[in-house]
N, CA, C and O atoms as a printed pandas DataFrame, in Angstrom:
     atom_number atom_name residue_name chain_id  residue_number  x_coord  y_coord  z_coord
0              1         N          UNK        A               1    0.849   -1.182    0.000
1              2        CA          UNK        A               1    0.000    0.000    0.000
2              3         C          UNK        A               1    0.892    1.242    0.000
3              4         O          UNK        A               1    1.860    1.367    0.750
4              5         N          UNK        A               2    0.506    2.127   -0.874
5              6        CA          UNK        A               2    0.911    3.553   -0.734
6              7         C          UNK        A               2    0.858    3.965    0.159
7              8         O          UNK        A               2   -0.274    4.050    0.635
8              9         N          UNK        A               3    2.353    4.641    1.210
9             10        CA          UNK        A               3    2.683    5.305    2.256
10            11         C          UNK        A               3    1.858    6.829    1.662
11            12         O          UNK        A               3    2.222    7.302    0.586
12            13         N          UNK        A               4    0.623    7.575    2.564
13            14        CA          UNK        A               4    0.230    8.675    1.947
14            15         C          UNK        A               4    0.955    9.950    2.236
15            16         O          UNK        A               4    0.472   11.059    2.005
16            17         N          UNK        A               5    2.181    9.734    2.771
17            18        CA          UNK        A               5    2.859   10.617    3.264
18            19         C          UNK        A               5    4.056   11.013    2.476
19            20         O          UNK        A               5    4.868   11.868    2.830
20            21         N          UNK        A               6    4.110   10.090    1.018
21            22        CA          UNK        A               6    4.961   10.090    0.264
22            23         C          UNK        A               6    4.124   10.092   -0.788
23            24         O          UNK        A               6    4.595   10.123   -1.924
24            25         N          UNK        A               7    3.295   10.074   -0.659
25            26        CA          UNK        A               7    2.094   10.334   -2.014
26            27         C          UNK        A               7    2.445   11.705   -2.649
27            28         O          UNK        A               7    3.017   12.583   -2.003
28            29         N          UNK        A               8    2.072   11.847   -3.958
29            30        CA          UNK        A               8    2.086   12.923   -4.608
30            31         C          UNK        A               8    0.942   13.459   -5.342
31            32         O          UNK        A               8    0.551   12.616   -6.150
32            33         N          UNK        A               9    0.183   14.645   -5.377
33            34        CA          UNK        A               9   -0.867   15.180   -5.806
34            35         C          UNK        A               9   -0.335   16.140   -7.312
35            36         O          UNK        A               9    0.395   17.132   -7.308
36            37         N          UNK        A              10   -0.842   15.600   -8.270
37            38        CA          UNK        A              10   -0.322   16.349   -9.497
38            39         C          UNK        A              10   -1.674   17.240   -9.601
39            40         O          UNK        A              10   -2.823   16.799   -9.597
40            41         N          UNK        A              11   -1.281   18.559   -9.692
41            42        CA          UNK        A              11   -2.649   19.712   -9.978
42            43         C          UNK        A              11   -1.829   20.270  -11.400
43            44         O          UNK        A              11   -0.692   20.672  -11.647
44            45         N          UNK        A              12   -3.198   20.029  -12.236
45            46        CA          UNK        A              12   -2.484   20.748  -13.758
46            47         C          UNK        A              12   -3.944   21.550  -14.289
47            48         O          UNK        A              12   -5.036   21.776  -13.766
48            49         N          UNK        A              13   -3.338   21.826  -15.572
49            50        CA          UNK        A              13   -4.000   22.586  -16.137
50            51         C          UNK        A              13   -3.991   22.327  -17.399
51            52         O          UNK        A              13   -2.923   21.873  -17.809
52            53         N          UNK        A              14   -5.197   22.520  -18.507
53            54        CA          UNK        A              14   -5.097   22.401  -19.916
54            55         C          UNK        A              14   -5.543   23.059  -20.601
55            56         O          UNK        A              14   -6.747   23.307  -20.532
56            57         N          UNK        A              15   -4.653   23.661  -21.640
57            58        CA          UNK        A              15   -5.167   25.576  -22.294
58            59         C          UNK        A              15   -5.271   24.888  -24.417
59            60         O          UNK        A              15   -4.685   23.997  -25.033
60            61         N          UNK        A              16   -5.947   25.554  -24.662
61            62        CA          UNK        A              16   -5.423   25.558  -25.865
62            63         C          UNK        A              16   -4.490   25.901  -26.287
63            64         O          UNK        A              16   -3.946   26.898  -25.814
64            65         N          UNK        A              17   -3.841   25.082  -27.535
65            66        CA          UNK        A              17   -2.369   25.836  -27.197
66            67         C          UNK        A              17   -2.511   27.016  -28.076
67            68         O          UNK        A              17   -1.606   27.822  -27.858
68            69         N          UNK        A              18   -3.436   27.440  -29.107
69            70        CA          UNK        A              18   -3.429   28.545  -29.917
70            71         C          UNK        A              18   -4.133   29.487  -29.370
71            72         O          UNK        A              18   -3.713   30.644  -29.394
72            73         N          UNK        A              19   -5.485   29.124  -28.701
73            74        CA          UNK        A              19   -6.066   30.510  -28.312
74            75         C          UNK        A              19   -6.244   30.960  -26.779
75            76         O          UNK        A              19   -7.044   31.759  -26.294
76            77         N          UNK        A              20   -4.979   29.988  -26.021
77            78        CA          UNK        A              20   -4.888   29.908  -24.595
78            79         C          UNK        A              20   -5.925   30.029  -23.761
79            80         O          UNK        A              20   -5.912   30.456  -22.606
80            81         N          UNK        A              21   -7.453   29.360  -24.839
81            82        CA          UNK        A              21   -8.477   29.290  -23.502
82            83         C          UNK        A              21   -8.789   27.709  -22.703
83            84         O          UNK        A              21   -8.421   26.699  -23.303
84            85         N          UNK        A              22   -9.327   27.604  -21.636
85            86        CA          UNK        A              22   -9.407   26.707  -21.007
86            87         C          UNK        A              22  -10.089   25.372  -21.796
87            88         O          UNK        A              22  -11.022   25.512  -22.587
88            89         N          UNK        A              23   -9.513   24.105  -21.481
89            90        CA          UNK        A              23  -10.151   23.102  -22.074
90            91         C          UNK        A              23  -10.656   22.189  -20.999
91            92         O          UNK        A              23  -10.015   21.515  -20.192
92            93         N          UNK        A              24  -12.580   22.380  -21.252
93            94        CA          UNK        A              24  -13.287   21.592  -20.182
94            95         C          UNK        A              24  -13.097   20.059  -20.560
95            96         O          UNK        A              24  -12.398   19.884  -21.559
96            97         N          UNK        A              25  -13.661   18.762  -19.858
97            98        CA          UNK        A              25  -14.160   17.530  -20.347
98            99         C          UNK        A              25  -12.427   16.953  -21.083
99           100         O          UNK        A              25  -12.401   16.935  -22.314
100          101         N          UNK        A              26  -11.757   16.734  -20.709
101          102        CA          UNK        A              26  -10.518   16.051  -21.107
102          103         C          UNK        A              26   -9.979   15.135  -20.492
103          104         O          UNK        A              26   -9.391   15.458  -19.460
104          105         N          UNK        A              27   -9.981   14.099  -20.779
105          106        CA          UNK        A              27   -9.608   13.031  -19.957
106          107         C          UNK        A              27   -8.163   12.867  -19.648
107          108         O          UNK        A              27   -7.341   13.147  -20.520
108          109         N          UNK        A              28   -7.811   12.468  -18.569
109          110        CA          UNK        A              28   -6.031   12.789  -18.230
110          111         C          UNK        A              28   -6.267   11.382  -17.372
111          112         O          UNK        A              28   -7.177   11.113  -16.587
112          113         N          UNK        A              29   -4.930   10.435  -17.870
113          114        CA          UNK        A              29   -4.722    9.218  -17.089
114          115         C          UNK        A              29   -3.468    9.342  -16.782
115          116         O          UNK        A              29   -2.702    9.804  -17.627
116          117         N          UNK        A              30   -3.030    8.984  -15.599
117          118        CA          UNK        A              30   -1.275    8.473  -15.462
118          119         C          UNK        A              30   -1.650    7.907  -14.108
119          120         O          UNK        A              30   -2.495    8.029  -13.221
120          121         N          UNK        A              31   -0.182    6.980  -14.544
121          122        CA          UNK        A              31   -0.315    5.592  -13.763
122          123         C          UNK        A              31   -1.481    4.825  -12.921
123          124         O          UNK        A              31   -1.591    4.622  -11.712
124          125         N          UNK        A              32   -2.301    4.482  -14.015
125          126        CA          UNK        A              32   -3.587    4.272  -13.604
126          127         C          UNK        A              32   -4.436    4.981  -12.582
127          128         O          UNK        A              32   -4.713    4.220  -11.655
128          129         N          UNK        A              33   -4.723    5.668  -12.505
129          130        CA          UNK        A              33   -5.443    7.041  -11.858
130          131         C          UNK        A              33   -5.394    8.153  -13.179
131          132         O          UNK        A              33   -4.485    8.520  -13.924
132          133         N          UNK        A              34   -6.616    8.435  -13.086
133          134        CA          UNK        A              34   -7.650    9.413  -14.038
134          135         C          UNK        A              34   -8.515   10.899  -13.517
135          136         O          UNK        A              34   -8.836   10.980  -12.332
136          137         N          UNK        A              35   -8.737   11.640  -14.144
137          138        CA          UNK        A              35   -9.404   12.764  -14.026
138          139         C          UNK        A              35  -10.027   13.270  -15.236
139          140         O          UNK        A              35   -9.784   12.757  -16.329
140          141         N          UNK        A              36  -10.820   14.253  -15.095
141          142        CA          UNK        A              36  -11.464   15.061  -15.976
142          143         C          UNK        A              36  -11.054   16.519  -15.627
143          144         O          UNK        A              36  -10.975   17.020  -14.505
144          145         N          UNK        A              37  -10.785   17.147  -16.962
145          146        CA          UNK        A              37  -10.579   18.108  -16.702
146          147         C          UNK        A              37  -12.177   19.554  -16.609
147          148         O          UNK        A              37  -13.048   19.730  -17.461
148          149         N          UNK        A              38  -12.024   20.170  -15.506
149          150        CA          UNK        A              38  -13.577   21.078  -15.325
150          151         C          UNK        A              38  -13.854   22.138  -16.149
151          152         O          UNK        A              38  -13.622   21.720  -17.283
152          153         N          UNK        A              39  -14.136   23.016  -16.196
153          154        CA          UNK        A              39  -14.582   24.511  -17.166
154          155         C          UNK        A              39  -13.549   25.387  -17.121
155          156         O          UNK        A              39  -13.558   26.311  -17.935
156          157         N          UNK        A              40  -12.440   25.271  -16.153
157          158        CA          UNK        A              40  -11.344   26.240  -16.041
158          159         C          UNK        A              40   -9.996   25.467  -16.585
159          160         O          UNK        A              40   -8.904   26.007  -16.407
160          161         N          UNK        A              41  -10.097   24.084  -17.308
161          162        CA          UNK        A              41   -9.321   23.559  -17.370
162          163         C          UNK        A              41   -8.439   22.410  -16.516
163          164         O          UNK        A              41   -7.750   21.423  -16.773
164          165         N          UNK        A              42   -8.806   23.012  -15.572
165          166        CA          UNK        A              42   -8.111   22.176  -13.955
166          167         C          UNK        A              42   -8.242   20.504  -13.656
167          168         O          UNK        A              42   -9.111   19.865  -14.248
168          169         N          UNK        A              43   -7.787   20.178  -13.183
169          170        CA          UNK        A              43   -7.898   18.553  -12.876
170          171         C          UNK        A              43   -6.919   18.490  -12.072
171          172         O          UNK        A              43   -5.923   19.208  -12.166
172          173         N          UNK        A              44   -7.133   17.461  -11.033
173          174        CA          UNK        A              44   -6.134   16.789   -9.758
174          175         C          UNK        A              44   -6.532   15.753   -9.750
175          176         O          UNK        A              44   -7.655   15.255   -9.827
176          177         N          UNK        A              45   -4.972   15.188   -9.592
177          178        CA          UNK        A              45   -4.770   13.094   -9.406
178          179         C          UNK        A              45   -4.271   13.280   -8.102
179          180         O          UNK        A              45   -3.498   14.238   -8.142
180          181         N          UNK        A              46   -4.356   12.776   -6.869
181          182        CA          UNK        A              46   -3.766   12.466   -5.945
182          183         C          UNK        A              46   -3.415   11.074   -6.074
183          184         O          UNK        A              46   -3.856   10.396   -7.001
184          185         N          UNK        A              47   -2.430   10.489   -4.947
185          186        CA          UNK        A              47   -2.015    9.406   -4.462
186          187         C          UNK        A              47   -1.027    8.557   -5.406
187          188         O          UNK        A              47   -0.938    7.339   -5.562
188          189         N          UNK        A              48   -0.308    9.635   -5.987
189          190        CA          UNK        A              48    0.830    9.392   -7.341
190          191         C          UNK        A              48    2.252    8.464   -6.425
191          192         O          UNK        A              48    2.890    9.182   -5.656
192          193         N          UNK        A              49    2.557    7.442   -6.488
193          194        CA          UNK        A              49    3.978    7.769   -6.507
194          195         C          UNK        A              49    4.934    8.683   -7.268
195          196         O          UNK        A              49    5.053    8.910   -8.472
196          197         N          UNK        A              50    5.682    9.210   -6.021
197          198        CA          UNK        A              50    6.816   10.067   -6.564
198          199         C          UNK        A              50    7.914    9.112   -7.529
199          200         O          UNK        A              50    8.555    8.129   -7.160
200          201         N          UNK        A              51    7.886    9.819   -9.001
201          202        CA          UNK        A              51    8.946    9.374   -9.932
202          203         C          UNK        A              51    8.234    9.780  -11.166
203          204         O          UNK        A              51    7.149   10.361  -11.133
204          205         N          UNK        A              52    9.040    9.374  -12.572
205          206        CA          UNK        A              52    8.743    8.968  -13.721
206          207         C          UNK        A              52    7.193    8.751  -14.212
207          208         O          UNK        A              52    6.930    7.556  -14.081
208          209         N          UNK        A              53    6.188    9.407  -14.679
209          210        CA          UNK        A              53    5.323    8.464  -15.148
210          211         C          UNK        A              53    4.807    8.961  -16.560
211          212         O          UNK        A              53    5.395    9.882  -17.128
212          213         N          UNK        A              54    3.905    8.459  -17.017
213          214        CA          UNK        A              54    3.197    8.842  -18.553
214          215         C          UNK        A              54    2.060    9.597  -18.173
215          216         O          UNK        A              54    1.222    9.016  -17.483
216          217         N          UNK        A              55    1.852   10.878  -18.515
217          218        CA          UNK        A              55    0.422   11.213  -18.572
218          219         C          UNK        A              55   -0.135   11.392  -20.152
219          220         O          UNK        A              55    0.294   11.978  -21.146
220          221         N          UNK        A              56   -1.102   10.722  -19.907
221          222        CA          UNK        A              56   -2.123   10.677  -21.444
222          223         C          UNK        A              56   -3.298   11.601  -21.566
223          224         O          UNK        A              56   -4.046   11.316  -20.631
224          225         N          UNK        A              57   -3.644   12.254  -22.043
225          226        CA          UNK        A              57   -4.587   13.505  -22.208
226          227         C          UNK        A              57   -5.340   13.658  -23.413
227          228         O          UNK        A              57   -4.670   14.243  -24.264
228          229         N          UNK        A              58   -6.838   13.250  -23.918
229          230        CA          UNK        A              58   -7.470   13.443  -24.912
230          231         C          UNK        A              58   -9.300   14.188  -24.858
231          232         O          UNK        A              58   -9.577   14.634  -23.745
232          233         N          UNK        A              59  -10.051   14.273  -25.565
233          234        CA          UNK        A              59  -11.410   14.183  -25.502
234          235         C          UNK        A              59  -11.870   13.800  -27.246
235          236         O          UNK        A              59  -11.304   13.335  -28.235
236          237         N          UNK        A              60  -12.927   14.200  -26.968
237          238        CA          UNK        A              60  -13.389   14.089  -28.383
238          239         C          UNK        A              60  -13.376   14.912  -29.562
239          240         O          UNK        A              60  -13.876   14.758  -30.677
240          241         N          UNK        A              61  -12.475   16.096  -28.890
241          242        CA          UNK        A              61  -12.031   17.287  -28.955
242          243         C          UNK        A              61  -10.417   17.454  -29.163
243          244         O          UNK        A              61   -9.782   18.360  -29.704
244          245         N          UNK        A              62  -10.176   16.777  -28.808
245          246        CA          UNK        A              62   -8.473   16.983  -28.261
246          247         C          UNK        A              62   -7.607   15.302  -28.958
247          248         O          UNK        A              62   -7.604   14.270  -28.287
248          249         N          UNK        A              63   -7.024   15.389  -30.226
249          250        CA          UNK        A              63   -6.391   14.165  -30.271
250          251         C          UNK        A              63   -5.733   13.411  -29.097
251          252         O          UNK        A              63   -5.812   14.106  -28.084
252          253         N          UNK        A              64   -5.242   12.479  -28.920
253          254        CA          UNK        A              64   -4.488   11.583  -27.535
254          255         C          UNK        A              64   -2.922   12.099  -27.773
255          256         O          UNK        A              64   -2.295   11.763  -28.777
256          257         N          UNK        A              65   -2.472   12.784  -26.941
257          258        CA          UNK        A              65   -1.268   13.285  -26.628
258          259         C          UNK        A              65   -0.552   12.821  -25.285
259          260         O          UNK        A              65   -1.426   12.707  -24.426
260          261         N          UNK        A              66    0.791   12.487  -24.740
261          262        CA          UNK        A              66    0.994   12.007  -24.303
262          263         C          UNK        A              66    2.009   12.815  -23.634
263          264         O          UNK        A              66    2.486   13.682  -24.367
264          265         N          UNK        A              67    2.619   12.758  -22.069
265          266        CA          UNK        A              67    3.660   13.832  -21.869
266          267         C          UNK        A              67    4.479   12.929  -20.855
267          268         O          UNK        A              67    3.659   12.354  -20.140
268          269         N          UNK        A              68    5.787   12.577  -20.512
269          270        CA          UNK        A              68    6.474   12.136  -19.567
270          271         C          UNK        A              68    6.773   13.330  -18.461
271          272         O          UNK        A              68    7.266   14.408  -18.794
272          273         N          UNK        A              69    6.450   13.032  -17.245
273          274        CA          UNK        A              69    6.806   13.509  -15.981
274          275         C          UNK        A              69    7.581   13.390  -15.569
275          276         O          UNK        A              69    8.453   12.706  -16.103
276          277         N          UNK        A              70    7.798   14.066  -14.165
277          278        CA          UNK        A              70    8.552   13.306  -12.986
278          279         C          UNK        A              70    7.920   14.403  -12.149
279          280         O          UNK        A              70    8.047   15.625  -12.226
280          281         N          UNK        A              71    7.023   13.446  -11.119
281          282        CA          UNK        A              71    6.340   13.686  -10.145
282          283         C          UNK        A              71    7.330   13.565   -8.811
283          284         O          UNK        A              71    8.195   12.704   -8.653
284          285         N          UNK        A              72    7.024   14.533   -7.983
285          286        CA          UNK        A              72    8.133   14.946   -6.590
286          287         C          UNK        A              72    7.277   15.821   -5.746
287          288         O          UNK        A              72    6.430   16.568   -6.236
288          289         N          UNK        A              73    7.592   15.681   -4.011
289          290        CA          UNK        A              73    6.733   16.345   -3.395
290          291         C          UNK        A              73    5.947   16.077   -3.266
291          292         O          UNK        A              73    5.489   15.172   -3.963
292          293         N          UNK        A              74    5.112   16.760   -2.131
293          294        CA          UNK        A              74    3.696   16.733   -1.515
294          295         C          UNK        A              74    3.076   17.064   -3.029
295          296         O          UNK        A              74    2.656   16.047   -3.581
296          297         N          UNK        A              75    2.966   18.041   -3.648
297          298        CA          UNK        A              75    2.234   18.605   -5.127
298          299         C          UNK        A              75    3.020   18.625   -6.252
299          300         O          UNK        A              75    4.160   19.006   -5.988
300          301         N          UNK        A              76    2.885   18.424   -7.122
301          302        CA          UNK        A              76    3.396   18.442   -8.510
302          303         C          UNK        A              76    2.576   19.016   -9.493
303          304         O          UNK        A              76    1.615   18.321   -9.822
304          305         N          UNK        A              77    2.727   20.303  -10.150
305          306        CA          UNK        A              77    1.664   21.114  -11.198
306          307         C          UNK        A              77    2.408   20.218  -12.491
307          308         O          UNK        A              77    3.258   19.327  -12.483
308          309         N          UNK        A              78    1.610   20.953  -13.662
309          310        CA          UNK        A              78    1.548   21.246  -14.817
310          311         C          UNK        A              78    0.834   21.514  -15.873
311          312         O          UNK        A              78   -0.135   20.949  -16.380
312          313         N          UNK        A              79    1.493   22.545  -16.172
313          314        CA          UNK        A              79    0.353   23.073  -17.277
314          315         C          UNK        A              79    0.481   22.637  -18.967
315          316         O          UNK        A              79    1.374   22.963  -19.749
316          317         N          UNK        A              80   -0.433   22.000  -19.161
317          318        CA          UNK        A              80   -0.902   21.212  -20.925
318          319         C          UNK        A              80   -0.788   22.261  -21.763
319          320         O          UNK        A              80   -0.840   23.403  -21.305
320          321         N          UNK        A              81   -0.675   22.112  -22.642
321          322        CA          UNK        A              81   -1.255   22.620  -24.022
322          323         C          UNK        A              81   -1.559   21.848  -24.858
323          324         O          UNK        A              81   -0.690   21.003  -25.072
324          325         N          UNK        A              82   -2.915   21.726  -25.753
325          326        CA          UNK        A              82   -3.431   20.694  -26.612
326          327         C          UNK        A              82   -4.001   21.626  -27.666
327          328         O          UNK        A              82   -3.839   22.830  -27.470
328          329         N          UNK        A              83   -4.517   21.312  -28.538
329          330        CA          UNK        A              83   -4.545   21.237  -30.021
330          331         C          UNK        A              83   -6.575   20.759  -29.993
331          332         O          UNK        A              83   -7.095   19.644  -30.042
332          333         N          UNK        A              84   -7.143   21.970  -29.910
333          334        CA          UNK        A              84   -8.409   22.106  -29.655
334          335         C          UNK        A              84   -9.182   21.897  -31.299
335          336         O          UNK        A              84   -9.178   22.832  -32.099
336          337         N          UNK        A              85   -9.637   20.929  -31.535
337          338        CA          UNK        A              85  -10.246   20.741  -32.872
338          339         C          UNK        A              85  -11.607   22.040  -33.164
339          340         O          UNK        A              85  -11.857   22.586  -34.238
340          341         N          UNK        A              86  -12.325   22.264  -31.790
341          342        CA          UNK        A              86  -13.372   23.142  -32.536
342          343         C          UNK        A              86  -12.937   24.497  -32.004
343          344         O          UNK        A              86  -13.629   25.486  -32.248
344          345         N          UNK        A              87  -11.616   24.604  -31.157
345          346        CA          UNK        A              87  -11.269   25.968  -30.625
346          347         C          UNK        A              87  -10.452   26.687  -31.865
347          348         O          UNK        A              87  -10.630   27.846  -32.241
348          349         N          UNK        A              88   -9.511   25.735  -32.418
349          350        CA          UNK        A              88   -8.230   26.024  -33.841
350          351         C          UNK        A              88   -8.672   25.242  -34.972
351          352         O          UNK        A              88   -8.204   24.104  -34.932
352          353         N          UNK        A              89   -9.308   25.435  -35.825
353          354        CA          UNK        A              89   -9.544   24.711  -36.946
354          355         C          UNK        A              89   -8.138   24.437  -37.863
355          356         O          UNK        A              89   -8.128   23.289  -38.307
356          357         N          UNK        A              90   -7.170   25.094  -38.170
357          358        CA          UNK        A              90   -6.122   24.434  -38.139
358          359         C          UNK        A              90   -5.132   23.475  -37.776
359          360         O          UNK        A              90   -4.024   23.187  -38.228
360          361         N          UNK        A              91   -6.186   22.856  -36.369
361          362        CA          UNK        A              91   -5.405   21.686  -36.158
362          363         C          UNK        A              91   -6.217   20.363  -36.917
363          364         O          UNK        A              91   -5.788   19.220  -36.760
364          365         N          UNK        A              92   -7.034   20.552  -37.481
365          366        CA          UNK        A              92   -7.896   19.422  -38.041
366          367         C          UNK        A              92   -7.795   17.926  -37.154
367          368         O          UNK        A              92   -8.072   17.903  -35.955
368          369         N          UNK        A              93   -7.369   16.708  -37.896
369          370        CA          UNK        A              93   -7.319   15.756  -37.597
370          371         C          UNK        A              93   -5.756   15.086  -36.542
371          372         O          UNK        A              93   -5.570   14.322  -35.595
372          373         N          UNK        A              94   -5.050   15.846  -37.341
373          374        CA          UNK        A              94   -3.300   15.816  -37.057
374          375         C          UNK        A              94   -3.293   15.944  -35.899
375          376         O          UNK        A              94   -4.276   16.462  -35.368
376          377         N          UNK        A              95   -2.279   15.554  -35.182
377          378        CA          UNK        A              95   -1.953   15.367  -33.692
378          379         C          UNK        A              95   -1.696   16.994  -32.942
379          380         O          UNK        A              95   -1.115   17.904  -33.533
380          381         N          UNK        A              96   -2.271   17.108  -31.521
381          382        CA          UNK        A              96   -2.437   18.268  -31.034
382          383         C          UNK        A              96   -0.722   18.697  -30.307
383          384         O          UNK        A              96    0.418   18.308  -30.562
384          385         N          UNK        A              97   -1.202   19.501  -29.499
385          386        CA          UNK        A              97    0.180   20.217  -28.857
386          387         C          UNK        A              97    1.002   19.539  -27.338
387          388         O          UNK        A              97    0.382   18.680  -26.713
388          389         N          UNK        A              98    2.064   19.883  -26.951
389          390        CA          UNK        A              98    2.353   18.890  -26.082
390          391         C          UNK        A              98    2.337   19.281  -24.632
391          392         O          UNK        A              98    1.516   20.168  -24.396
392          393         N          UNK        A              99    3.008   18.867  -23.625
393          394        CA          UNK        A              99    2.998   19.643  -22.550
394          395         C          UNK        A              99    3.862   20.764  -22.496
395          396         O          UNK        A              99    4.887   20.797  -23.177
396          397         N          UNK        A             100    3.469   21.851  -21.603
397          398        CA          UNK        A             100    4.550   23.022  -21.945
398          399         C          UNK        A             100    4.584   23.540  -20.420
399          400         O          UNK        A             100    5.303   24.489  -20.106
């Protein structure tokens, strides 16, 4: 069992990456633990081990983009940028933006 005292809480954020507005409804997985992202963009995973992991980030909206971490500390942020199909019509089908 996860010591929760060594647990790590990742708080991020996900913007468009062209018109830097918030992206609601986005699904974010890493290391099996998931979230949705809300109307401001925001989402929190608690109970991370600290290290290395994959976070995966898509909707029906947002191609599947993928970002490597390294989670440390009581909190760990980060802020997304993705590739908004009905926010940038220039991103069409093609793969969106990465973490930044």
């Amino acid at each position: 069992m996860l010591n929760l005292l060594l647990a790590t809480t990742l708080i991020g954020t996900i913007l468009d990456k062209t018109t830097g507005q918030p992206l609601a409804g986005v699904h974010v997985s890493i290391a099996g633990k998931h979230a949705t992202s809300d109307a401001r963009g925001a989402f929190r995973i608690s109970g991370l081990h600290p290290g290395s992991a994959r976070l995966t980030y898509s909707s029906h909206d947002v191609p599947e983009q993928t970002v490597n971490l390294n989670v440390s500390g009581k909190t760990a942020r980060v802020r997304l940028r993705a590739c908004s199909i009905t926010l940038d019509y220039q991103c069409g089908a093609g793969p969106g933006g990465g973490g930044g």
